[in-house]
N, C-alpha and C positions, 0 to 999 in steps of 0.2 A: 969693587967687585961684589957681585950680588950672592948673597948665600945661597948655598942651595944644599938641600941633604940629601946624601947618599940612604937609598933603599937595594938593599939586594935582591936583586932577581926571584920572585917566589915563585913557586912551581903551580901552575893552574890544575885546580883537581874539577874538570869537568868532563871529564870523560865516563864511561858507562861506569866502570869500577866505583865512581863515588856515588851514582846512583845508584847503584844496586844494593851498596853498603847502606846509603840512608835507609830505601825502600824495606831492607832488612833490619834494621833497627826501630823505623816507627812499626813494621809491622809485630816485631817483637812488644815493644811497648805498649801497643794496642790490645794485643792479647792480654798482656798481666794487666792492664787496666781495665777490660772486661772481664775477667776473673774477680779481680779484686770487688767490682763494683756491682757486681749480677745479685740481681733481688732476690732471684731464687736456687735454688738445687741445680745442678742440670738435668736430672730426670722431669722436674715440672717444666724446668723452659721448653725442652723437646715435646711435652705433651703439648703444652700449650702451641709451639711454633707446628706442631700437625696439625692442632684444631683450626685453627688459623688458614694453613693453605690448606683445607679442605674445606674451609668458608667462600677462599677465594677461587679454589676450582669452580667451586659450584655456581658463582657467583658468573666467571666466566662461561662456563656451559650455558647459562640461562642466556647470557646477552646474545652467544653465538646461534643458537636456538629463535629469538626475537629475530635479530636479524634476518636471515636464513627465511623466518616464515616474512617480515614485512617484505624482502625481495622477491619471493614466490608470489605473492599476491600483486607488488606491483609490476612483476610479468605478463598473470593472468588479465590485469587491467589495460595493459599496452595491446595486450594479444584480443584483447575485447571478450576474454571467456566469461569475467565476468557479468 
C-alpha cells in the first residue's frame, strides 16, 4: 500500500475580505515608507509638486492652443480660404 499523507482541509482566503485586508496593509506600508524616506519637508514637496503642475498646465494649454490653431488653418486650406 502506497503512502499517502493526510492534509487537512484549509480554508481558501480569496475572497474580497483578503483583498481588501492586503490592499490596506500595503497601502499602510507605503505611507510610512514615504514618510520615512521623503527628501524633504512637506511644506517644500507641496511647493514643489505646485511648481511642477503649473509647468505641466502650462505645458498642456500650449499644445491645445497649437493644435486647435494647426486644425483651423488646415480647415481654412480644405475650404480653399487660403
Amino acid at each position: 500500500m502506497a503512502y499517502q499523507r493526510f492534509y487537512p482541509p484549509q480554508r481558501e482566503s480569496t475572497g474580497i475580505g483578503a483583498f481588501l485586508a492586503g490592499l490596506g496593509l500595503g497601502v499602510l506600508i507605503g505611507a510610512a515608507m514615504g514618510m520615512l524616506s521623503a527628501p524633504h519637508r512637506g511644506d517644500v514637496t507641496r511647493r514643489k509638486i505646485v511648481r511642477q503642475a503649473g509647468v505641466a498646465r502650462d505645458q498642456v494649454v500650449d499644445a491645445v492652443e497649437d493644435f486647435v490653431e494647426r486644425r483651423a488653418e488646415g480647415d481654412e486650406r480644405e475650404n480653399g480660404e487660403i
